[in-house]
C-alpha positions in Angstrom: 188.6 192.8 -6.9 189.2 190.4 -4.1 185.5 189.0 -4.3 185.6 188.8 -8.1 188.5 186.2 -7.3 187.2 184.5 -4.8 184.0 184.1 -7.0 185.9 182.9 -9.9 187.9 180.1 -7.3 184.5 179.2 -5.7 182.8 178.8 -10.0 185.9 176.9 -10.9 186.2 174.1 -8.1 182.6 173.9 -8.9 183.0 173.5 -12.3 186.1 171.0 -11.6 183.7 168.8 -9.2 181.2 168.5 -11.7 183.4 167.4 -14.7 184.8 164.3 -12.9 183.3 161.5 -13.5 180.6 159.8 -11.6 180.1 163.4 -9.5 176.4 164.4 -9.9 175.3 161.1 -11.6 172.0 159.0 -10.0 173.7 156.6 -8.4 171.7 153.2 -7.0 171.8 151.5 -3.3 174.6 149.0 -5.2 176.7 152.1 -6.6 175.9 151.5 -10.2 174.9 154.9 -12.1 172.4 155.1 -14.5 175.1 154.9 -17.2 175.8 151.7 -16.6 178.7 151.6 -14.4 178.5 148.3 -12.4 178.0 145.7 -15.0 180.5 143.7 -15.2 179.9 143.5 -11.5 175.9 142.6 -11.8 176.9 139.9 -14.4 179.3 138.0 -11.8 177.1 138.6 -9.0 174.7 137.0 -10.7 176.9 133.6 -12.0 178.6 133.5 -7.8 176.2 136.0 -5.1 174.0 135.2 -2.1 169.9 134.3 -3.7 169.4 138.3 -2.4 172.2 139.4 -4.0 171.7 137.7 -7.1 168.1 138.9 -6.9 169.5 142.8 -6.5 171.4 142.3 -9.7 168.5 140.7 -11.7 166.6 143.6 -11.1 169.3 146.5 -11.5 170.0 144.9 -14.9 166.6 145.1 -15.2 166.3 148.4 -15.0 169.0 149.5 -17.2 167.5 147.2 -19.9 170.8 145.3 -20.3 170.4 143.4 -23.8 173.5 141.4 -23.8 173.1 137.4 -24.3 175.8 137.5 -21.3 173.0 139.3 -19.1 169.9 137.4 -21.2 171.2 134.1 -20.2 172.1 134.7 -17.0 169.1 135.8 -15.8 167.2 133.3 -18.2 169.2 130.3 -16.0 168.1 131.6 -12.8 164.3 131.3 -13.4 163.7 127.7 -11.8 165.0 129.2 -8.6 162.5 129.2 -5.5 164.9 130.9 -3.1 162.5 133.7 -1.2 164.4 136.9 -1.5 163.6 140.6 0.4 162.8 143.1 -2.7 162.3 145.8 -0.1 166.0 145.5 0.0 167.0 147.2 -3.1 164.0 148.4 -4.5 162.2 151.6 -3.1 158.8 150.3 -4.0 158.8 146.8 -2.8 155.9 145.1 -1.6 156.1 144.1 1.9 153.7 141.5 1.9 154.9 140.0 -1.3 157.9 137.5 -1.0 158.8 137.0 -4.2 161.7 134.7 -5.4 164.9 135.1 -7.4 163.3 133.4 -10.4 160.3 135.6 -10.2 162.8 138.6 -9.6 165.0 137.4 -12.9 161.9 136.5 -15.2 160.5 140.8 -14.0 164.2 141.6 -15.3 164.0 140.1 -18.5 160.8 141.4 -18.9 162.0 145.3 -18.7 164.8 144.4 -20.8 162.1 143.3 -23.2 162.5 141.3 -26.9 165.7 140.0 -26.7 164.4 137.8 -24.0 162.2 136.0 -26.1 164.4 133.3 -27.7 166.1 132.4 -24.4 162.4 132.3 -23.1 160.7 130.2 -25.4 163.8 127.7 -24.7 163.4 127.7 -21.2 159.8 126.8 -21.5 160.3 124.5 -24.3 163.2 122.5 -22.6 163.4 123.2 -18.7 162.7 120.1 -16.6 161.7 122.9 -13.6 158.2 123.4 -13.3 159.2 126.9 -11.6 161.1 127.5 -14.6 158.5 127.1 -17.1 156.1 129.1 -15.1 158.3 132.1 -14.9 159.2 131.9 -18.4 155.7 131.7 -19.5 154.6 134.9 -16.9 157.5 136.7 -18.6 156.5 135.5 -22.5 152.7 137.1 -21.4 154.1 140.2 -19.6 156.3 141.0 -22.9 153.2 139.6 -25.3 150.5 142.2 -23.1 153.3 145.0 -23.4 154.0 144.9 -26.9 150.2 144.5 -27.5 149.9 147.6 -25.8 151.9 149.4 -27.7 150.8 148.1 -31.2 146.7 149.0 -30.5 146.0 152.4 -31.3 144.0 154.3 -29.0 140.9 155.4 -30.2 139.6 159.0 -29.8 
């Protein structure tokens, strides 16, 4: 009887850790979960952070495919930005050799967040006195054009 109750105690703080929130969710290196928790703090780090902190949020917004025109034109502002920033910093796969800036970092963001970047895009190309601007806008206009091309060709058997 005594390990029937001490089975039950052992199932029920189990169960009790796994209902609370945040326990047993993917978390990120920054502490946002896959559910989107962090937000709010991604969108000011992005308006008032370091270059590599910005960068971190542009990509983590990224990633959960934030289509906001908070987060759209946000990251669409910080595409003329030439600051060199360390992806191997928050991202597991980063290329060592491969500096690449917080512009390139925010126009590879509004790339995985996909068509709602377009308008804000095709503005930044159209208007943006930076040449760095324009030429990470225009990457990200042919990223989202080759992806969505890639999806709309049928495969052949």
């Amino acid at each position: 009887m005594r390990e029937l109750k001490a089975w039950v105690a052992v199932v029920s703080i189990l169960a009790g850790l796994i209902l609370l929130p945040g326990f047993g969710s993917r978390r990120t290196k920054t502490g946002a979960d896959e559910s989107g928790e962090g937000v709010p703090h991604y969108l000011a780090v992005l308006k008032s952070g370091t270059p590599q902190q910005k960068a971190a949020a542009a990509y983590w917004l990224g990633q959960l495919r934030l289509s906001t025109a908070e987060a759209v034109n946000a990251l669409a502002d910080l595409l003329g930005d030439r600051t060199a920033i360390d992806a191997s910093r928050y991202r597991q796969a980063a290329v060592k050799e491969q500096k690449p800036t917080l512009g390139a970092e925010a126009a590879a963001a509004l790339v995985q967040i996909g068509r709602p970047s377009i308008p804000p895009l095709i503005h930044v190309l159209k208007t943006s006195p930076s040449p760095e601007a324009r030429r990470n806008a225009a990457w990200a206009l042919g990223a989202l054009y080759e992806s969505s091309a890639v999806q709309v060709v049928p495969v052949s058997a």
